[in-house]
N, C-alpha and C positions, 0 to 999 in steps of 0.2 A: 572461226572454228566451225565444224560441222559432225553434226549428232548424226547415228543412223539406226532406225530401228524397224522391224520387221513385222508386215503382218500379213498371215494368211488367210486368202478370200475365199474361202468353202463353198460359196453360194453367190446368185446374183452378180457375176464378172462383168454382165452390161454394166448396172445401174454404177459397179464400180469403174467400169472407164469411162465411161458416162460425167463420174465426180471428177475425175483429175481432166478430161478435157474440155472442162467446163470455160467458156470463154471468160463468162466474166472474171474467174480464176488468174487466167494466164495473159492478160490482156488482152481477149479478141484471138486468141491462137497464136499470140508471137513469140512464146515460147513454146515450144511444142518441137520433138523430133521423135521419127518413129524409126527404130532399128531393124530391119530385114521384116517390117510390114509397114501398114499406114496408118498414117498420124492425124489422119481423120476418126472420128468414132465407129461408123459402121466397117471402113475397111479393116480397121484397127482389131474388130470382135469378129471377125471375119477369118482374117490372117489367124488369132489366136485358137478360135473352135477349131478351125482345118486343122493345124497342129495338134491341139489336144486332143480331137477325136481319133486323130491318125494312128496316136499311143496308146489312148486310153479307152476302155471299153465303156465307159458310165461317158454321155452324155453333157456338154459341155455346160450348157444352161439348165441340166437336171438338178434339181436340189433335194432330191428323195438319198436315203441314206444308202448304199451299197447293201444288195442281199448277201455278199457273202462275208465282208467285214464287221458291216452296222456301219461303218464309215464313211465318208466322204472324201475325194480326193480334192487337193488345192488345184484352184482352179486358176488362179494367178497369186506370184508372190509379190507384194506390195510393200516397197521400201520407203521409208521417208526419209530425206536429207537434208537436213534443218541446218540454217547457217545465223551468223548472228547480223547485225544488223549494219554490219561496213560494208558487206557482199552486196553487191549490183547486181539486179533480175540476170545480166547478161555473163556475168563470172558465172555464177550461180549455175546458170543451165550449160555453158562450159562444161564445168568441172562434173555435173550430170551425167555428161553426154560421155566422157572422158572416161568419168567410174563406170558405169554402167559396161561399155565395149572392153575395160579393161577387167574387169569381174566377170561377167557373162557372155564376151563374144560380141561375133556378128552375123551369128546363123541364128539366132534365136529372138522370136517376136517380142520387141523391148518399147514400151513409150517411158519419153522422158517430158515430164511436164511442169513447168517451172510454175509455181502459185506466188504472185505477187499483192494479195489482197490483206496481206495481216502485215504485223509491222517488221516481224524479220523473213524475206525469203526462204522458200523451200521447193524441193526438188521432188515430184512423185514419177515413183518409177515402175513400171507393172512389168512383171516380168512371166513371161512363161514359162509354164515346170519343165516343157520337153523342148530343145533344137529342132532342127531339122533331120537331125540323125538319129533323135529317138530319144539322145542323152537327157537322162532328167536331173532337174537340180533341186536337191533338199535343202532347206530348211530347220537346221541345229544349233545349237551354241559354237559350238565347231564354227562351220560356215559364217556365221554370223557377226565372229570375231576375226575371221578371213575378211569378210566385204569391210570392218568399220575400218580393218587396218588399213588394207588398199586406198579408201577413204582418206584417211590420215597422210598417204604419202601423195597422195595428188594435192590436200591442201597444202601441206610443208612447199612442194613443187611453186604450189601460184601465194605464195609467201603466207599464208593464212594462219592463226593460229590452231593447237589441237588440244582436245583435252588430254593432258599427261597422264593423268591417277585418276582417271572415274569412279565415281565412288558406288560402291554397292546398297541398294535399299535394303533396308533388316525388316525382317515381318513380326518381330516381337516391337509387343508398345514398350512406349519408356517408364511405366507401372512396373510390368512384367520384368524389362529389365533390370530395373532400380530394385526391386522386391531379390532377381536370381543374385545381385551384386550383394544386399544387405544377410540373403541365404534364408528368408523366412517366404519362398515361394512355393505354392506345394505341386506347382509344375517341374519344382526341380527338383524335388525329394520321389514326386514318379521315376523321373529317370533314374533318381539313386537306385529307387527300390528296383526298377527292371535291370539295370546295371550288376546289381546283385542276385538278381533272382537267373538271370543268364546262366549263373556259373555253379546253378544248382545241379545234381545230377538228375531229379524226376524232371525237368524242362528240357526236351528234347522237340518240340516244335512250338508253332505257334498257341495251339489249344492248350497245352500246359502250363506255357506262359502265363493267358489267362485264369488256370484256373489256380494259380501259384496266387498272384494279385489279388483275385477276390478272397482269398486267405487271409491276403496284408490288410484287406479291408477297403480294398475297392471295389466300386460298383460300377459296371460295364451298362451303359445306357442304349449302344449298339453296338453289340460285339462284332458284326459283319465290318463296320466302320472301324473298328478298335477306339470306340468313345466311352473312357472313362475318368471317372470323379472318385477324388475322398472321401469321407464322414468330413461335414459339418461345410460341403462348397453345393452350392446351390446348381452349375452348370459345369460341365464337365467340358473335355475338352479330347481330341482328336489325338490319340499317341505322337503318330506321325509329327504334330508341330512342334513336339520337342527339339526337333533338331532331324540333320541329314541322316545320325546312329539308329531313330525310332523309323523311320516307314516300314513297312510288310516287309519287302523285300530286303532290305537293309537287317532286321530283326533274325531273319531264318538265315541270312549270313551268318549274322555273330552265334547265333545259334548251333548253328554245323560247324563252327572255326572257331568255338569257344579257347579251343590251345591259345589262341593268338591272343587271350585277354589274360590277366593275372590279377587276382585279388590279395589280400592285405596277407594273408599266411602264405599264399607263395614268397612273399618278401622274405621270408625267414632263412630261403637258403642263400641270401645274398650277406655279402660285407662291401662293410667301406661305401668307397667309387661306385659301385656296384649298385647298393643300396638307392645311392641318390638317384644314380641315372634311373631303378627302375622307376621312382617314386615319379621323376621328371616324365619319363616314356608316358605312364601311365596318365598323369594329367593332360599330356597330348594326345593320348587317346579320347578322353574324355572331350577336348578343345574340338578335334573333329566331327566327331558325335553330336554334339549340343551345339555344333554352326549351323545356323539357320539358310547359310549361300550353298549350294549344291558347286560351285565353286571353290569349294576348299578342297583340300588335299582326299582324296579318298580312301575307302578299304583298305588301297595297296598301302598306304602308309602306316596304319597301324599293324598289316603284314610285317612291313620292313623294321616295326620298330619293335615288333618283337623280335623278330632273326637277331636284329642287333644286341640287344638284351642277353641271349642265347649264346651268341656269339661272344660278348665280353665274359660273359658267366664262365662257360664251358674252357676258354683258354688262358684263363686266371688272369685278368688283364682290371688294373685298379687304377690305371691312370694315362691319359693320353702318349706319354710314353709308352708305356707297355704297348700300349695300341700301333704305336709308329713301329715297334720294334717287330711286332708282330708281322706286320706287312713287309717288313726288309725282308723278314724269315721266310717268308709264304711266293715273297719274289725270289728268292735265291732258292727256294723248291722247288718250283716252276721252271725255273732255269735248268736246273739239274736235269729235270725230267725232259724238258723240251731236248735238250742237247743231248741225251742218250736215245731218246726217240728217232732223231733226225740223223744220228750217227749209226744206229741200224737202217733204217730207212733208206740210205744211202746203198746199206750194202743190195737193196734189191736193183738196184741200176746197175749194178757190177756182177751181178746173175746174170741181168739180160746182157750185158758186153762179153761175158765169156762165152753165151748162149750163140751168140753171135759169130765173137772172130777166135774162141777161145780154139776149136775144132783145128782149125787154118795155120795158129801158132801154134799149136802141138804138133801139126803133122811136118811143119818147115823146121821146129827144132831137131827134130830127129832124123831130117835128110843132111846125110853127111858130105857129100859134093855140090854145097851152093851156087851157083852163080850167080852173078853180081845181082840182079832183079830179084832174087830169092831172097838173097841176105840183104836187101836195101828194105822190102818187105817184111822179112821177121823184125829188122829193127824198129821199122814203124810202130808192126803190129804190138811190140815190145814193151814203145812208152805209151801206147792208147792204152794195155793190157795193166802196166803201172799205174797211168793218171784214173783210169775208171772200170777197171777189172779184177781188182783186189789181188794182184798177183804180189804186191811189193811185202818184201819179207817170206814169200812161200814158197819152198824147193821145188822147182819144174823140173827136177832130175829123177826126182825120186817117179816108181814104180804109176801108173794109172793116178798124176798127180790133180789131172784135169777134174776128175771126175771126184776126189778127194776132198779139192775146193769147193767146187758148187754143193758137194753134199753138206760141207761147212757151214757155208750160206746158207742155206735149205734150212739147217738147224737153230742156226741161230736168228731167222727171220719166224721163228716159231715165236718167238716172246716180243713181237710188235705188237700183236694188240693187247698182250697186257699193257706193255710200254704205253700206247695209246691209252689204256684207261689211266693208267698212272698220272701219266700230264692232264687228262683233262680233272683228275682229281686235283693235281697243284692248281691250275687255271682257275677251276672252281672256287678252292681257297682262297685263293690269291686274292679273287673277285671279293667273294667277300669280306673278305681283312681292306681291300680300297673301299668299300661301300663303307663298311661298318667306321671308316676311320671318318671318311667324306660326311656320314651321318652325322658323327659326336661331336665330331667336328663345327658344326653348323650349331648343334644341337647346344651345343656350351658357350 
């Protein structure tokens, strides 16, 4: 199998390809390949500054912080590919050389350098932020779960094993968690208390928040931080590590989109079915909030899991039936809509066919000595005027019949864009009656 994991070189890009092309490392340089530069050291930081400084305005070997950010740009990204101990130095830089062109290309300054001095092989790869066209490559959880995939299907390919289910690190100890599990933690009676205190009406930002809490009897040790402590705990602790629901920005969400939270007396207008699901919803809101993986389900899902709540409330719906029946109904409204929509809709293409040939059939109707090219022509024009000019069923004898029609038309293409609203109000529904079923569905 093989690991991949990322790090970004802010500073010093020599000294770092300097360390992956270290002979003793690679045996002597026999693992060594350099992608659209050289796979020596000096050509290698050579090739790299030219590109980077092409793109970037800060200096390749500067390690001074940016005047206009404070920041630093990465100056190579550095991936490691750790394999276990069956891989051969020479699979090993293979499958390298492999990931590497198949991730990043081969316009972009790449070393691949295989280290065979520890007991399981691995793969360093230096890669630069810009191509040759300018394009730069980030550096996100995103991306990062793009490269290990790629990864994964080239080991599958040279029969390797992968890891399936990675497990995720938790940054709470197992004190803290055994204490949150037993319920006598008073990191978790904070979140109770901000949980609550949310849905007060004087907490309207962050400072109220605050000064809500030091009411309850906490003491803020750096409010800039949001560092605070109970009565009777000696250090205090970071809001934010309660979970992904506490940081800054996470806070003035729930804080502005308090609707999307519901407290224990909202419960009152529910029954039944109802009831449970809200009480249910509700602790996954909570599950999200107090995960410590920035990895779990976000914002959007306690969004959604209100709408649903809303959604089963508002259309009397007390059991996954209701629910299924709901959706037949919201598809068979949709339907309706769609099919009167599209059936006026139609009649604007039989505007523009009389617009067209209607002038031509009127004036060859009313010539009374045809011959034979006339009346092979009004026939024509006859069943064109039938299949897409709305004529079938309407008197062409009667007085200024032409002009009768299209006023008709005229008229009745006046209520398309209600029509238009109408459907995408069933669609809308509809949407959410599959969502909301697809939710509960899972959910139960």
């Amino acid at each position: 199998m093989a690991y991949v994991k990322h790090t970004a070189i802010h500073t010093t890009p020599k000294a770092h390809l300097k360390y992956i092309l270290n002979p003793d490392k690679n045996e002597e340089m026999k693992y060594v390949t350099g992608i659209c530069c050289g796979d020596d050291l000096e050509t290698a930081y050579d090739n790299f500054k030219e590109i980077f400084e092409k793109y970037n305005s800060e200096k390749f070997d500067d390690c001074e912080l940016s005047k206009k950010s404070g920041k630093r740009h990465i100056r190579i990204h550095s991936y490691t590919q750790s394999f276990d101990s069956s891989v051969s130095p020479e699979e090993a830089h293979r499958i390298g050389v492999e990931w590497a062109k198949k991730v990043f290309g081969v316009n972009r300054p790449i070393i691949v350098s295989t280290h065979v001095n520890t007991d399981h092989v691995h793969n360093h790869i230096a890669v630069c932020p810009y191509d040759l066209d300018g394009i730069r490559w980030h550096s996100n959880y995103k991306t990062l779960q793009f490269v290990r995939k790629r990864s994964d299907e080239i080991c599958l390919e040279h029969n390797l094993d992968i890891i399936r289910n990675p497990k995720k690190k938790s940054t709470v100890s197992y004190k803290e968690h055994d204490a949150r599990k037993k319920g006598y933690s008073w990191k978790g009676k904070m979140a109770d208390t901000i949980d609550r205190l949310i849905h007060s009406d004087d907490v309207t930002d962050i400072y109220s928040l605050i000064e809500k809490m030091k009411e309850c009897g906490y003491t803020f040790t750096n409010e800039s931080r949001m560092i605070a402590k109970p009565k009777g705990v000696k250090y205090g602790c970071c809001i934010s590590k309660l979970g992904y629901g506490y940081s800054y920005q996470m806070l003035i969400q729930r804080i502005n989109n308090k609707q999307n939270e519901f407290v224990g007396r909202k419960i009152s207008a529910f029954i039944g079915f109802q009831v449970e699901i809200a009480v249910g919803l509700r602790e996954r809101q909570f599950d999200i909030y107090r995960s410590q993986s920035v990895h779990m389900p976000t914002y959007a899902e306690v969004k959604k899991s209100f709408e649903v709540l809303n959604f089963i409330h508002s259309n009397h719906i007390h059991s996954l039936d209701d629910m299924r029946a709901c959706l037949a109904a919201a598809n068979r409204k949709e339907d309706i809509a769609m099919h009167r929509y599209f059936s006026l809709a139609n009649k604007k293409e039989q505007l523009k066919t009389l617009d067209y040939l209607g002038d031509e059939y009127a004036r060859l109707l009313k010539t009374e000595n045809r011959d034979e090219a006339q009346q092979k022509r009004l026939e024509k024009l006859h069943w064109q005027l039938m299949i897409s000019g709305g004529i079938s069923g309407w008197d062409t004898h009667m007085d200024n019949w032409l002009q009768k029609l299209k006023d008709k038309l005229r008229n009745d293409l006046r209520q398309l864009d209600s029509l238009a609203e109408e459907m995408g109000r069933a669609t809308k529904e509809r949407s959410k009656a599959e969502m909301s079923l697809a939710y509960l569905e899972n959910f139960l």
